[in-house]
MIDRENSE-336447 format. One line per 4 residues: number of its first residue (from 0); their letters; for each residue z negated, y negated, x negated of N, C-alpha, C. Coordinates in Angstrom, 2 decimals, decimal comma, padded with zeros to 5 digits. Each point is the difference from the previous one (the first is absolute). Example, Ala and Ser with C-alpha at 12.3 -4.5 7.8 and 13.67 -1.06 7.14 Angstrom:
<nodes>
0 = as = -007,80 005,69 -013,19 000,00 -001,19 000,89 000,00 -001,20 -000,90  000,72 -001,05 000,35 -000,06 -001,19 -000,82 -000,73 -001,09 000,77 .
</nodes>
This chain:
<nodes>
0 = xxxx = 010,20 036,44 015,83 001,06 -000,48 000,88 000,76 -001,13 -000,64  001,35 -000,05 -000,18 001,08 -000,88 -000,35 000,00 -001,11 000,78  -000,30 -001,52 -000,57 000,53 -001,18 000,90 001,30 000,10 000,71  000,15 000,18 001,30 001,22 -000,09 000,33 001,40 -000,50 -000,37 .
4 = xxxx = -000,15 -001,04 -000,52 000,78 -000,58 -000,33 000,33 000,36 -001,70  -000,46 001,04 -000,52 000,47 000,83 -001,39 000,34 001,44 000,60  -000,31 000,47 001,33 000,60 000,90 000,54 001,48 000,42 000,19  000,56 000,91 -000,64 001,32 -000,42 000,44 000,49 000,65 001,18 .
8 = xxxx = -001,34 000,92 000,89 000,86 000,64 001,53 -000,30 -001,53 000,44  -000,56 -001,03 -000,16 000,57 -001,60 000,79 000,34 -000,85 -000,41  001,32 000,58 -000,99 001,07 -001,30 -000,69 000,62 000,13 001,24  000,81 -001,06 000,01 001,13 -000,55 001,01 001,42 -000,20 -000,59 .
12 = xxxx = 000,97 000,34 000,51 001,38 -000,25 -000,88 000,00 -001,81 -000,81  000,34 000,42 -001,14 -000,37 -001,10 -001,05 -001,18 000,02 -000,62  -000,22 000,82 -000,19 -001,71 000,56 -000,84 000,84 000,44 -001,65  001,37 000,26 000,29 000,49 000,58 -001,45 001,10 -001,46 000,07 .
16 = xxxx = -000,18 -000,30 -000,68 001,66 -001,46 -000,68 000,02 -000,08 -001,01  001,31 -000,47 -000,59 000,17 -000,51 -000,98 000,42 -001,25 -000,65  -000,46 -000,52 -000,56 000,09 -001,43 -001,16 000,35 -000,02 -001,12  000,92 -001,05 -000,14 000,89 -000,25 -000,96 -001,17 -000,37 -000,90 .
20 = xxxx = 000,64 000,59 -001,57 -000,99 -000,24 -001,03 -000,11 -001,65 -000,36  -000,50 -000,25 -000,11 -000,10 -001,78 -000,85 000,80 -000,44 -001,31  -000,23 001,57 -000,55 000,83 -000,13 -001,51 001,55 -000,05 000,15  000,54 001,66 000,63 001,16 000,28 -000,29 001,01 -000,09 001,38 .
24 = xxxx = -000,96 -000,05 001,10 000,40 -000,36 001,63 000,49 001,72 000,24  -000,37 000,75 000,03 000,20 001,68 000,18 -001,21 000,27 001,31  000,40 001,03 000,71 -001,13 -000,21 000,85 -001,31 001,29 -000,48  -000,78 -000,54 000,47 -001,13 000,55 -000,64 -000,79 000,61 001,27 .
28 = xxxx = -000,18 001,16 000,32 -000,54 000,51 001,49 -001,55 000,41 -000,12  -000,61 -001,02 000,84 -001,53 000,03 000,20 -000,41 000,83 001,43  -001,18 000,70 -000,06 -000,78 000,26 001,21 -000,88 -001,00 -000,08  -000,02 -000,28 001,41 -001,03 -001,26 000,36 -001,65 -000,05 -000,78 .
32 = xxxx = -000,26 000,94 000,01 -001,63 -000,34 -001,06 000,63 -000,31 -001,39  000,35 000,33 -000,42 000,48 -000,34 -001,48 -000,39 -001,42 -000,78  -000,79 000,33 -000,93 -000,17 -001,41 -000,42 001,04 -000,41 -001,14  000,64 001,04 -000,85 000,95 -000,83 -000,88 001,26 001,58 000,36 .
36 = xxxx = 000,42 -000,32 -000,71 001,69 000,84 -000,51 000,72 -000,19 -000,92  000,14 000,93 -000,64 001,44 -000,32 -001,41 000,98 000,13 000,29  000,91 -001,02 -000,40 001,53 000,43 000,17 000,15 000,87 -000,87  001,24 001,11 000,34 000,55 001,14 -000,85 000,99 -000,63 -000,70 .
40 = xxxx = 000,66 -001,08 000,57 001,33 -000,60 -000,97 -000,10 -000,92 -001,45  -001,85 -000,75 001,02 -000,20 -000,68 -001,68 -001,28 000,11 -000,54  -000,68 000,64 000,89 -001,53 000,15 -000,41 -000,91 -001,36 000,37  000,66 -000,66 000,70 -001,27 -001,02 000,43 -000,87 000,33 001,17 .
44 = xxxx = -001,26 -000,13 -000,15 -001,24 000,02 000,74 000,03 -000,75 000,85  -000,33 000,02 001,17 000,10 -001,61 000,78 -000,81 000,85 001,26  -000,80 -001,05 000,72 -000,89 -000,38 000,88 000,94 000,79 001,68  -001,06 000,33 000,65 000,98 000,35 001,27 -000,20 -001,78 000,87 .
48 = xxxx = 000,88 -000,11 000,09 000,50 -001,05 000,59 -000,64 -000,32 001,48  -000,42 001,23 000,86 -000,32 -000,35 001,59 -001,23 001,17 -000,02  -000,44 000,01 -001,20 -001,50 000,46 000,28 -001,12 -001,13 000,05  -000,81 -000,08 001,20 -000,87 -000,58 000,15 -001,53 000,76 -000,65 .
52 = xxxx = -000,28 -000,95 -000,84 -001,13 000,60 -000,89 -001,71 -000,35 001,48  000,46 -001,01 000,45 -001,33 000,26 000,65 -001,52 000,63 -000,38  -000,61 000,82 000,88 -001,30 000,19 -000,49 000,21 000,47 -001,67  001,16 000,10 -000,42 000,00 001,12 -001,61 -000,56 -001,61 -000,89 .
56 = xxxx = 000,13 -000,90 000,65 -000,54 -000,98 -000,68 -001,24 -000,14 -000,54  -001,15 000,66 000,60 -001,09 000,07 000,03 -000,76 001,42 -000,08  000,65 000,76 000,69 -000,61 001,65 000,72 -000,37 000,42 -001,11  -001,05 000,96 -000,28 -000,75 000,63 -001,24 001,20 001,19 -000,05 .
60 = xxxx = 000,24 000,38 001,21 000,59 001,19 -000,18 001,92 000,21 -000,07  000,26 -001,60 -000,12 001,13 -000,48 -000,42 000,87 001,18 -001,04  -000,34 000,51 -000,84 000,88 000,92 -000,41 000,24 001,30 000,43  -000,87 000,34 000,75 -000,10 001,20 000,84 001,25 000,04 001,09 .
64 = xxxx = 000,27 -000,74 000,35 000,76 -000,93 001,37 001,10 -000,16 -000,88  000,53 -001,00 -000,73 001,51 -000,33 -000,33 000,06 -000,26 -001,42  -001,45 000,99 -001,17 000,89 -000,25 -000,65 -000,54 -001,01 -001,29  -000,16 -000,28 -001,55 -000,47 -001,08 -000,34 000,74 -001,56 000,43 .
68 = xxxx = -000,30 -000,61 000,26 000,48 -001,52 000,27 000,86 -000,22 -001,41  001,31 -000,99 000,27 000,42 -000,46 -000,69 -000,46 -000,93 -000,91  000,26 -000,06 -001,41 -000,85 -001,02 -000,67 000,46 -001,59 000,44  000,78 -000,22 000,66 -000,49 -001,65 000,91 -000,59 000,00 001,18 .
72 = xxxx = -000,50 001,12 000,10 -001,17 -000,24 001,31 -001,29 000,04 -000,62  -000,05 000,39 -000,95 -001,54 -000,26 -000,66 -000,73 -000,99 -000,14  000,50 -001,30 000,52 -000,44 -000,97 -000,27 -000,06 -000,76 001,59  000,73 000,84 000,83 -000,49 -000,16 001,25 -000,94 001,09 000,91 .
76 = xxxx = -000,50 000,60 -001,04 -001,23 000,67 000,49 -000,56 -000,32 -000,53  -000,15 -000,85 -000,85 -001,24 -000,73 -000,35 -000,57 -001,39 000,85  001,65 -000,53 000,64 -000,43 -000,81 000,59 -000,68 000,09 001,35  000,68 001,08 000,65 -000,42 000,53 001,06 -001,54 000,58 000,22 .
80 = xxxx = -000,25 000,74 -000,72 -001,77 000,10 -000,47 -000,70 -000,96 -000,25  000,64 -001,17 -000,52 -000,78 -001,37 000,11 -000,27 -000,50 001,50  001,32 -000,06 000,67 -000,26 -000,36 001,47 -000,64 000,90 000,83  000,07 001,15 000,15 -000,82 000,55 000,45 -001,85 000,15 -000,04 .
84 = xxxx = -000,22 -000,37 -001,46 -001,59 000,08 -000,65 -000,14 -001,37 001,08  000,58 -001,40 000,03 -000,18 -000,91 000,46 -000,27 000,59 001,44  000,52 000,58 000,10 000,21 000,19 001,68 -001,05 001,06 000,97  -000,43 000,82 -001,09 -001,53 000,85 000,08 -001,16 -000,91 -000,19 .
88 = xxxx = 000,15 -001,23 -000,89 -001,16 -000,90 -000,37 -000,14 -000,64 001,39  000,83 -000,31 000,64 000,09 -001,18 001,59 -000,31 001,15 000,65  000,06 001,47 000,27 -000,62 000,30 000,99 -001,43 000,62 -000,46  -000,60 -000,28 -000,95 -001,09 000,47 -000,21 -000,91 -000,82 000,12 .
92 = xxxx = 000,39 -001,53 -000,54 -000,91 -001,06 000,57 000,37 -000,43 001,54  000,66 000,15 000,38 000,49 -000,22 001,54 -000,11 -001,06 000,53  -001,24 -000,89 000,83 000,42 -001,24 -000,12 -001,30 -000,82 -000,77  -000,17 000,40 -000,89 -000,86 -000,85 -000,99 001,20 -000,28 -000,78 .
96 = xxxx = 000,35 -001,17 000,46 001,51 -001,16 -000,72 -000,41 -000,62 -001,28  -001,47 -000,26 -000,32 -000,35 -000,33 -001,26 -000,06 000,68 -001,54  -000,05 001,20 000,62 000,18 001,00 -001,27 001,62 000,12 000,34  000,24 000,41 000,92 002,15 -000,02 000,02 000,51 -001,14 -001,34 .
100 = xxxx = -000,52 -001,31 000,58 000,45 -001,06 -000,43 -000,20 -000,26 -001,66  -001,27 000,71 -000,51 -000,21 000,24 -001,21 000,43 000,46 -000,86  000,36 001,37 000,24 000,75 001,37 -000,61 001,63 -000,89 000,26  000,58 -000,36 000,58 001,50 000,03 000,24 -000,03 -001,82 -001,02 .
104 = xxxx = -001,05 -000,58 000,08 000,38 -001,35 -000,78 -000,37 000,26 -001,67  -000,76 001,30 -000,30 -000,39 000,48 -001,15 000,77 000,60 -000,73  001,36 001,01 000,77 001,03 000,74 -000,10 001,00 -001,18 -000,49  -000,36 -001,08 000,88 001,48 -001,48 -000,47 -000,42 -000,05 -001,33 .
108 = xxxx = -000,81 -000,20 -000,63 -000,73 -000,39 -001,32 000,23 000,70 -000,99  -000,34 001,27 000,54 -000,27 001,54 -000,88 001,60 -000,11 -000,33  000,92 -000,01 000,83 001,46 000,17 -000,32 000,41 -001,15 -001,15  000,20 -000,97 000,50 000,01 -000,90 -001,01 -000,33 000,13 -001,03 .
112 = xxxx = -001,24 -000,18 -000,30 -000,65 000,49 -001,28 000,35 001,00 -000,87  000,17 001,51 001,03 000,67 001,33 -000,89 001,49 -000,72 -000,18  000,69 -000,48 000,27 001,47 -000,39 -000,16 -000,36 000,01 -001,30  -000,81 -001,68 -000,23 000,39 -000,18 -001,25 -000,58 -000,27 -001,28 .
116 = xxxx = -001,48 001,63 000,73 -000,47 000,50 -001,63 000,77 001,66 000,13  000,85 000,06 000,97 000,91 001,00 -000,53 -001,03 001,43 000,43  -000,68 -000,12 001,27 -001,32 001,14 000,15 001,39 000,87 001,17  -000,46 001,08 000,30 000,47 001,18 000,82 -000,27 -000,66 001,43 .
120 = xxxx = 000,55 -000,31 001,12 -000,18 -000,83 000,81 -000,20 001,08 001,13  000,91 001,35 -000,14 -000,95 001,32 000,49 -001,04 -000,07 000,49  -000,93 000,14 -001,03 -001,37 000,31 -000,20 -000,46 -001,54 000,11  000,08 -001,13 -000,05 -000,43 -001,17 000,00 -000,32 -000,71 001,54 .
124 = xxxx = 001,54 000,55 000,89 -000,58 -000,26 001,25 -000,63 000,77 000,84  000,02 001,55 -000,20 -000,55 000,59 000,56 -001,54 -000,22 -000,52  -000,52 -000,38 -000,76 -001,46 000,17 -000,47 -000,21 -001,62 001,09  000,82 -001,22 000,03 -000,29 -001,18 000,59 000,09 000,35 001,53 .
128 = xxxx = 000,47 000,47 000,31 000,64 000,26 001,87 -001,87 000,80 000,02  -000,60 000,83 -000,72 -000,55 001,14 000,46 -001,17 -000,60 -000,87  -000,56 -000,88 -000,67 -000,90 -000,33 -001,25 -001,36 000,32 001,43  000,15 -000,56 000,60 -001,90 -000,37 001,09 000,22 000,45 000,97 .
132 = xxxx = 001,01 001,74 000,08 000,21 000,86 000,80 -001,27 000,51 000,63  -001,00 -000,04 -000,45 -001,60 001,29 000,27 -000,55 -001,17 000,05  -000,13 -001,64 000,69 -001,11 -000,71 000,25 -000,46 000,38 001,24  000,86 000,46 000,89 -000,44 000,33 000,98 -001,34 001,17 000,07 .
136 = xxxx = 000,54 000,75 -000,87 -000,99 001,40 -000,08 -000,79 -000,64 -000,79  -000,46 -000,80 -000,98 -000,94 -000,14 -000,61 -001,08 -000,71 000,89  000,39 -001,09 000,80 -001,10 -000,79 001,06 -000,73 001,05 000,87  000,78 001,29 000,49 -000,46 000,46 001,15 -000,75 001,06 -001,06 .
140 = xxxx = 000,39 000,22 -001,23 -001,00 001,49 -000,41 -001,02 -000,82 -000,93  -000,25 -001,11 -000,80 -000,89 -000,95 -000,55 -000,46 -000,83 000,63  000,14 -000,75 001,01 000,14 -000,89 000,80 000,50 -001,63 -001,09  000,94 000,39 -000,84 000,35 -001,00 -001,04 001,49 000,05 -000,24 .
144 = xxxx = 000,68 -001,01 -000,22 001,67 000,29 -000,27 000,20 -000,64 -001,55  -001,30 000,00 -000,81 -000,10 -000,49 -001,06 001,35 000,69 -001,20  000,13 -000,82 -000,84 001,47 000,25 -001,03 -000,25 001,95 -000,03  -001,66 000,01 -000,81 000,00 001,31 -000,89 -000,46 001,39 001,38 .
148 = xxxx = 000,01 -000,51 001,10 -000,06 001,06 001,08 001,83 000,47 000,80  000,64 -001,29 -000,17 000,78 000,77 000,98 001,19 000,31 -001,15  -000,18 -000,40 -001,09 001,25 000,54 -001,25 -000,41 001,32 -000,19  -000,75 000,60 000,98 -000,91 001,85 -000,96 000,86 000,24 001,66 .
152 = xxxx = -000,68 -000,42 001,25 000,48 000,28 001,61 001,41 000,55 -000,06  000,58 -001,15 -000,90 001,91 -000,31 000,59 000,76 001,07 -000,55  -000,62 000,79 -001,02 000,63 001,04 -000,72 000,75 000,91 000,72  -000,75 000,64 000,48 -000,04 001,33 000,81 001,25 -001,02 001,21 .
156 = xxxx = -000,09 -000,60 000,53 001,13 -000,68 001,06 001,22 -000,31 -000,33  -000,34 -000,75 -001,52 001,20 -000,55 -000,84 000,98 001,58 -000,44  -000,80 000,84 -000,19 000,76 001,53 -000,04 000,47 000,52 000,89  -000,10 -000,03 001,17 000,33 000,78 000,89 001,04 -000,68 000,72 .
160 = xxxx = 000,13 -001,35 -000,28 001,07 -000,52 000,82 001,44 000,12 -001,03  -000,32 -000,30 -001,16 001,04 000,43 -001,37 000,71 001,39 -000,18  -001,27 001,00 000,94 000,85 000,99 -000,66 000,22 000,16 001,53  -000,11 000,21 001,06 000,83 -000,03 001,33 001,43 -000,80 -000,27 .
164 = xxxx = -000,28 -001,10 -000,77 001,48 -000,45 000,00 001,02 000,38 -001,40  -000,85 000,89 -000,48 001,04 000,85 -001,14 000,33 -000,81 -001,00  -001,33 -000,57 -000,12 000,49 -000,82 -002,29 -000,41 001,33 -000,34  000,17 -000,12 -001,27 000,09 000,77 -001,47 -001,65 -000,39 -000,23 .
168 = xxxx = -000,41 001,42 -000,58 -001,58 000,15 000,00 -000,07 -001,34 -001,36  000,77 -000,20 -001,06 -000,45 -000,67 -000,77 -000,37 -001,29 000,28  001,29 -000,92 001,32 -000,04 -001,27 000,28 -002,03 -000,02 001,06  000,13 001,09 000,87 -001,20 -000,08 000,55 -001,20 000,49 -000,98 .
172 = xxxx = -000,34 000,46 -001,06 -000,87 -000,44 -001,11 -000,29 -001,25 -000,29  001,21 -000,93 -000,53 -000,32 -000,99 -000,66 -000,50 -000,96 001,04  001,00 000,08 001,33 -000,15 -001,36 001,26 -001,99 000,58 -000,05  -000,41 001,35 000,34 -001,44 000,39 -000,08 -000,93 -000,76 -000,67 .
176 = xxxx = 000,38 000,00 -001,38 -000,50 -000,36 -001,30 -000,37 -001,36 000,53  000,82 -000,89 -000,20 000,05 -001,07 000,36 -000,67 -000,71 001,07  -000,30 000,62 001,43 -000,61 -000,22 000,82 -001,28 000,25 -000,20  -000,54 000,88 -000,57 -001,34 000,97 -000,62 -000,58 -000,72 -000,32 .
180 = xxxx = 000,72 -001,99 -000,67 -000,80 -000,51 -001,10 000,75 -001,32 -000,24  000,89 -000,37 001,30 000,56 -001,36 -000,13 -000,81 -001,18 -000,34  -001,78 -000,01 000,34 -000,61 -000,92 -000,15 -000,58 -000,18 -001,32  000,15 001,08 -000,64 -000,50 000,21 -001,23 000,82 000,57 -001,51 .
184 = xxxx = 000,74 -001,09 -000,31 001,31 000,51 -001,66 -001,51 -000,12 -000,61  000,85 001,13 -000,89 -000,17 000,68 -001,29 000,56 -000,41 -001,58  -000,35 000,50 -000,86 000,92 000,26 -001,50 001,28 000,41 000,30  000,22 001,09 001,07 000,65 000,82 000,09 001,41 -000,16 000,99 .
188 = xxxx = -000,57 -001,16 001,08 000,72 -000,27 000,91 001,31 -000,09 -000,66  000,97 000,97 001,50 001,67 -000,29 -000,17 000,11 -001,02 000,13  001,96 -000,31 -000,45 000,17 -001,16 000,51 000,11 -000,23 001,43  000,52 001,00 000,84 -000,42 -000,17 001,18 -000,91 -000,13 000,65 .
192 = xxxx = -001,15 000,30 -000,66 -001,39 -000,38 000,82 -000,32 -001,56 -000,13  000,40 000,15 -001,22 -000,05 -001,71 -000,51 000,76 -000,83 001,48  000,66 000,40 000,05 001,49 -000,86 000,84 -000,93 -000,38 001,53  -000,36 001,40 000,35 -000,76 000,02 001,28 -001,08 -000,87 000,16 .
196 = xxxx = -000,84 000,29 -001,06 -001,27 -000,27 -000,24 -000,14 -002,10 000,22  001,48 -000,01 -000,74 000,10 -001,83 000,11 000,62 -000,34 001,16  000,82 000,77 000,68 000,54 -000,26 001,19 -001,23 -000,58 000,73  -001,01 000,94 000,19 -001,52 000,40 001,20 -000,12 -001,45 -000,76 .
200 = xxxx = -000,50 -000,40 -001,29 -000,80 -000,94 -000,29 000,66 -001,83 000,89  001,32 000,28 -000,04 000,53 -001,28 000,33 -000,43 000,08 001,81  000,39 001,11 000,68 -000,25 -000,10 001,37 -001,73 -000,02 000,48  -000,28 000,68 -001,16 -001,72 -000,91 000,96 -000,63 -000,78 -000,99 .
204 = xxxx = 000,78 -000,48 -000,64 -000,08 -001,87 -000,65 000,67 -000,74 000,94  000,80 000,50 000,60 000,63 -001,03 001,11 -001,29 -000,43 001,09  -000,13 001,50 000,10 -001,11 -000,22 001,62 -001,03 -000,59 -000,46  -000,56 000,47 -001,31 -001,48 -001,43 -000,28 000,13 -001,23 -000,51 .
208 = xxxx = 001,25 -000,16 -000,13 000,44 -001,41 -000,10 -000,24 -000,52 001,21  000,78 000,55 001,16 -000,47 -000,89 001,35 -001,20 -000,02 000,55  -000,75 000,89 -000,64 -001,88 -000,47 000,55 -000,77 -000,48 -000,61  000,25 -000,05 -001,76 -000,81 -000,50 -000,80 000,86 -000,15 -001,06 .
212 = xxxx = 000,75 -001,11 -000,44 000,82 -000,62 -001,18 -000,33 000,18 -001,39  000,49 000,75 -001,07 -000,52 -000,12 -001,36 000,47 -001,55 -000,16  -000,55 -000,65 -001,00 000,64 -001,64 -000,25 001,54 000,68 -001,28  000,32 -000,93 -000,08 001,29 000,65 -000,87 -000,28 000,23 -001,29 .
216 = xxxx = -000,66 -000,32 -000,76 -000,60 000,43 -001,51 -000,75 001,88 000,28  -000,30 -000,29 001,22 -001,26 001,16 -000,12 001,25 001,01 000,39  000,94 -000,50 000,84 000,98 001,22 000,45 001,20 000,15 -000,85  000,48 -000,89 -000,78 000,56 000,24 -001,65 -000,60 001,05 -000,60 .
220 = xxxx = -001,01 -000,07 -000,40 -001,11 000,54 -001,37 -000,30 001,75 000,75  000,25 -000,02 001,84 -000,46 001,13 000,30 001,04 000,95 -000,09  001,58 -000,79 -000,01 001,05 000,82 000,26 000,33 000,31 -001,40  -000,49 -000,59 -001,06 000,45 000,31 -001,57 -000,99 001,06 -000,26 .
224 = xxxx = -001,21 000,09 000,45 -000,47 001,47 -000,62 -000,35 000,95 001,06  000,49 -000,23 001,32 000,30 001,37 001,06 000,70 000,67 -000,05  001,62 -000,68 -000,75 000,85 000,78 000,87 000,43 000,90 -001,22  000,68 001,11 000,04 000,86 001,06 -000,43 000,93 -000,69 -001,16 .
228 = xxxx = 000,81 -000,05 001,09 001,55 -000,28 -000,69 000,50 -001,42 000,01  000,79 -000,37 -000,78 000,88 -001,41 -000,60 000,54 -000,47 001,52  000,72 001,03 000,71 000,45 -000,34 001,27 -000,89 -000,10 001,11  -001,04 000,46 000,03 -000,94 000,23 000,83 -001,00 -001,65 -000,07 .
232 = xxxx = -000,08 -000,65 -001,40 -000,51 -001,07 000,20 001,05 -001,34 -000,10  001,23 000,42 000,12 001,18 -001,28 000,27 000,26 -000,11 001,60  -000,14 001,55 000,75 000,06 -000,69 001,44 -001,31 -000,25 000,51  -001,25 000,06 -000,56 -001,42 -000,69 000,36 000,05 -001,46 -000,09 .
236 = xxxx = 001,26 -000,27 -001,37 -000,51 -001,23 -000,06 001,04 -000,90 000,71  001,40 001,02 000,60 000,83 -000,58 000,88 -000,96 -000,16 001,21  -000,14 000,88 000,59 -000,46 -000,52 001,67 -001,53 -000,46 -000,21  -000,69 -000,23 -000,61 -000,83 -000,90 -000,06 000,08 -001,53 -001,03 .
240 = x = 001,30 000,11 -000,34 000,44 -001,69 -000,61 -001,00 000,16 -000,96 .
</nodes>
């Protein structure tokens, strides 16, 4: 069955118009799904002007429907899959506000950080929004929410909410990868795991700072051989002075 609204027995008069080209000002006649059009007079490509991309922002089945996306929306389906992963993470912890508050102040970090070692911010926040996705399942099936129980739990959750919201099997591999084993780099570790991996380290260095203080030599010396990346230990040593 056709979304109604790609149906054309329920276009409405003005479902067919036309727009002046950008290049040569000739009019250029679109049907309302249309995502681009060539002019015949000069050959320019151009965007339909009063198509609302909506769910095509996100929908797996986005080309099925209207079509590949224009290449400047590609970068707002990426953003949009970011807000959304955020937005599956808040209803999965629901009102346990402490893990909310974790993941979304880990994501502030994680971003930062990927800025500016230059990591895929894709795959960077979705692995941070979703990193301690399966603690829940790990307490109730171990009776433990320990690092190496709920990074094996969160898998299987961290998948199913990624691909309901239609990433690309490769981005939900790596965000996988990454979660599989955030507590534990490797030889091998990406740079994005790296990125993540120091994000987590600064936000629960924050929280055992407020119950039990490293003195500042001991929390110098810990952030020079914990962390990952160059950027990862310049904002450790920003918000902890």
């Amino acid at each position: 069955m056709k979304c109604p609204g790609q149906d054309i027995r329920y276009w409405k008069p003005g479902a067919v118009f036309d727009v002046k080209c950008p290049k040569c000002g000739k009019d250029v006649e679109f049907f309302k799904d249309d995502t681009t059009r060539k002019c015949r007079n000069c050959g320019h490509k151009f965007i339909n002007p009063k198509l609302d991309f909506g769910c095509a922002a996100y929908c797996q089945y986005a080309a099925q429907c209207v079509g590949d996306l224009p290449e400047e929306y590609k970068a707002q389906r990426e953003d949009t899959l970011k807000e959304r992963i955020a937005v599956e993470m808040k209803k999965y912890f629901k009102k346990d506000f402490k893990r909310i508050g974790h993941a979304m102040q880990l994501a502030r970090y994680a971003e930062k950080i990927g800025k500016n070692e230059g990591g895929d911010l894709a795959v960077i926040l979705a692995a941070a929004y979703l990193h301690d996705i399966g603690i829940h399942e790990a307490a109730r099936a171990k009776a433990s929410a320990a690092a190496e129980n709920h990074e094996k739990t969160g898998l299987s959750v961290a998948r199913s909410i990624m691909t309901e919201l239609g990433a690309k099997k490769e981005l939900i591999d790596e965000v996988c990868n990454i979660i599989g084993r955030h507590h534990h780099p490797g030889p091998d570790s990406s740079l994005n795991f790296k990125i993540v991996h120091d994000a987590d380290l600064i936000v629960n260095l924050e929280e055992k700072q407020k119950e039990n203080p490293m003195n500042d030599e001991d929390l110098a010396e810990f952030i020079g051989k914990t962390f990952l990346t160059e950027s990862g230990r310049k904002e450790a040593g920003d918000v902890f002075g």
